[in-house]
Rosetta silent file (secondary structure, phi, psi, omega in degrees, C-alpha in Angstrom):
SEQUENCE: XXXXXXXXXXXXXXXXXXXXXXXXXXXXXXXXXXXXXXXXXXXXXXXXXXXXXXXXXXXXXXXXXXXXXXXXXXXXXXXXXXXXX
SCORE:     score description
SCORE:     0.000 S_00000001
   1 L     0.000  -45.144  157.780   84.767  126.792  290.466 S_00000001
   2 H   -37.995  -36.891 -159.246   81.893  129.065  291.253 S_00000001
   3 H   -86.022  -50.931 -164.489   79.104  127.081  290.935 S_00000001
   4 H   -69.599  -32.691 -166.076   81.700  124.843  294.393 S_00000001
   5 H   -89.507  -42.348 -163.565   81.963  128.269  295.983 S_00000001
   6 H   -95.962   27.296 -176.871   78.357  129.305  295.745 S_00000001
   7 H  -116.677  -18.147  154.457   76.668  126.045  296.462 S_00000001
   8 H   -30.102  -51.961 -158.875   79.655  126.330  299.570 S_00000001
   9 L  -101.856  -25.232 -161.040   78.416  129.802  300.911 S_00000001
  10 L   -91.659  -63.578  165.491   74.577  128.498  300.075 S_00000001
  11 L    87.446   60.562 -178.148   74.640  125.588  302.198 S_00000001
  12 L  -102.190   -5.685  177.842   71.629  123.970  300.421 S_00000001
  13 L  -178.187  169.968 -163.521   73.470  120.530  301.027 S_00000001
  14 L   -81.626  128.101 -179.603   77.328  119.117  302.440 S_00000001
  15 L   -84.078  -19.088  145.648   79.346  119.409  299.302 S_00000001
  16 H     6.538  -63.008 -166.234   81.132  116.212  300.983 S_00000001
  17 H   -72.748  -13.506  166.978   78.441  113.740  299.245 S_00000001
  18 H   -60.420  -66.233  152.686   80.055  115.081  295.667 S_00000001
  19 H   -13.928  -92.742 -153.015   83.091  113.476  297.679 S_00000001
  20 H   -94.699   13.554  155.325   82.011  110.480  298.773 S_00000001
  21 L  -120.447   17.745 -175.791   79.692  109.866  295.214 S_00000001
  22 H   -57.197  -50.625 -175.479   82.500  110.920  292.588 S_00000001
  23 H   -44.293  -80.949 -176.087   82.667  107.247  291.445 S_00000001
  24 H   -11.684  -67.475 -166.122   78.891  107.092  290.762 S_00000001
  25 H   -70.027  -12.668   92.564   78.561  110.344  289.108 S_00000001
  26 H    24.361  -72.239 -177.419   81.739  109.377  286.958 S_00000001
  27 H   -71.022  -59.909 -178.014   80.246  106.175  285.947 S_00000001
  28 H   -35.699  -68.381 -164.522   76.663  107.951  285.070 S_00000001
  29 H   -72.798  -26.927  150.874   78.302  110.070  282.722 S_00000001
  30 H   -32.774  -51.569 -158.643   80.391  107.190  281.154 S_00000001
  31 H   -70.132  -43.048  173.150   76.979  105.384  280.790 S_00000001
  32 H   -74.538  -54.883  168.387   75.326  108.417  278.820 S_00000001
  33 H   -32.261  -50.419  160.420   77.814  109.434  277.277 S_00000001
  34 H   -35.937  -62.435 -166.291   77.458  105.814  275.663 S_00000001
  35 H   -54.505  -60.669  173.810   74.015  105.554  275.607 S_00000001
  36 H   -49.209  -59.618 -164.646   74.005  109.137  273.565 S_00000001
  37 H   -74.547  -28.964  150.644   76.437  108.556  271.085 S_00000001
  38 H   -51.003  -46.826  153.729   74.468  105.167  270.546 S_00000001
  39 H   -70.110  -17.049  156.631   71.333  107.320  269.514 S_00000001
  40 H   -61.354  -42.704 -157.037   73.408  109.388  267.355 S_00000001
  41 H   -68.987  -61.882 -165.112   74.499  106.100  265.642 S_00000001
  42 H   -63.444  -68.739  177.617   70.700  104.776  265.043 S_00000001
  43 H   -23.223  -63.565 -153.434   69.513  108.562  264.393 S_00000001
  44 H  -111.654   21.427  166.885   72.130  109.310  261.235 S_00000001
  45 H  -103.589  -41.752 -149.577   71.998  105.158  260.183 S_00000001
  46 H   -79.367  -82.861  171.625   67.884  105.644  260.260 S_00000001
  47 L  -105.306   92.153 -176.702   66.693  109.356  259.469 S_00000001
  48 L   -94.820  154.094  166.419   69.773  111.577  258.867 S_00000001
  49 L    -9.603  -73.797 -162.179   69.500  115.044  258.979 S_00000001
  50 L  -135.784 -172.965  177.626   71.145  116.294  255.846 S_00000001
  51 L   -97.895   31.353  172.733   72.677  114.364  252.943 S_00000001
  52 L   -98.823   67.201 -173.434   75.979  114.896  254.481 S_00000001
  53 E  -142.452  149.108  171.614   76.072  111.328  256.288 S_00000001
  54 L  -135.921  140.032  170.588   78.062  108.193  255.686 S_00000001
  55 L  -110.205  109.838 -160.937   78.090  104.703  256.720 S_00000001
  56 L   -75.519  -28.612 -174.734   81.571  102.650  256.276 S_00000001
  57 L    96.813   -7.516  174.403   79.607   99.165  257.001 S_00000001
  58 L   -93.565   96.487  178.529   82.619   99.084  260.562 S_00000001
  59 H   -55.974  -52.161 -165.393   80.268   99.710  263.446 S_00000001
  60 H   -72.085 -104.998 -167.765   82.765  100.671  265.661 S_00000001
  61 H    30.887  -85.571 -155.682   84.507  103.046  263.076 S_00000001
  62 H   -67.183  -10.039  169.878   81.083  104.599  262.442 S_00000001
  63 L   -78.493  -41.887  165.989   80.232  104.528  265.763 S_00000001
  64 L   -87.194  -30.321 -162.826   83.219  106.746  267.677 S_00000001
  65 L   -86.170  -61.980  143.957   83.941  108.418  263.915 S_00000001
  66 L   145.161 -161.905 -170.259   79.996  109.288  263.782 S_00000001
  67 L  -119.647  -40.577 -157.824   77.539  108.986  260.358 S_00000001
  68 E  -123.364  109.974  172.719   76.259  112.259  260.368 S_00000001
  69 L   -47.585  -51.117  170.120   78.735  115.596  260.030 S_00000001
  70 L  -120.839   75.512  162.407   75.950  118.046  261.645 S_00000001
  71 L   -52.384  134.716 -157.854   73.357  116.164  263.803 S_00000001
  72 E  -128.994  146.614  150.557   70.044  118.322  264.131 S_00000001
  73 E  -134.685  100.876 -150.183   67.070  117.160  266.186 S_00000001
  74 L    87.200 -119.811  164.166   64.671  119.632  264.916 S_00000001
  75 L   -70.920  -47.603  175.124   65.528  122.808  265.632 S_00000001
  76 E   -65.874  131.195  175.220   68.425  121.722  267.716 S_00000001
  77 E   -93.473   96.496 -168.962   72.175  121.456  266.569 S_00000001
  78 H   -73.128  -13.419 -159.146   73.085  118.501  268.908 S_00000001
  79 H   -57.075  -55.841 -175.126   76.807  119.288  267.266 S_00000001
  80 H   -84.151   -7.224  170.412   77.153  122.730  268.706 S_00000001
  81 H   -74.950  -61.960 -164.717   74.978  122.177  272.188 S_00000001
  82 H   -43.209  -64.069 -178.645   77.754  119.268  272.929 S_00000001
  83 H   -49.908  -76.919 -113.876   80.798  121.467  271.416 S_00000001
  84 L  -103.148   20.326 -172.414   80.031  124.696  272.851 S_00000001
  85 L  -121.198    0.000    0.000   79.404  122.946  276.789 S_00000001
């Protein structure tokens, strides 16, 4: 609610076009969201993490249930940047 008040008060753009583009930005984040959880799936089928990963042989199961219990990419804990946002 902040971030609507101070880009309100800021006037760096109409907040209107959020308005009149909700569908879009709606669908974009459907689309990643997909897209993402699809690169989890290849990620913890191909090179998982830890040995804490499983594959049932159901893609959709393993795909919505996931493979991998903590995904890491590197340094990064994709589990907790997702969770904690």
């Amino acid at each position: 609610m902040s971030l609507v008040l101070a880009l309100h008060y800021s006037e760096l753009f109409p907040l209107s076009i959020i308005y009149d583009l909700l569908g879009e930005i709606l669908s974009a984040n459907c689309v990643a969201s997909l897209v993402f959880c699809l690169l989890l799936y290849i990620k913890g089928a191909l090179a998982p993490s830890s040995t804490d990963h499983h594959i049932s042989g159901n893609f959709i199961f393993d795909y919505f249930w996931g493979v991998e219990l903590y995904p890491r990419v590197g340094a990064l804990d994709l589990k907790m940047l997702v969770n904690c946002r």
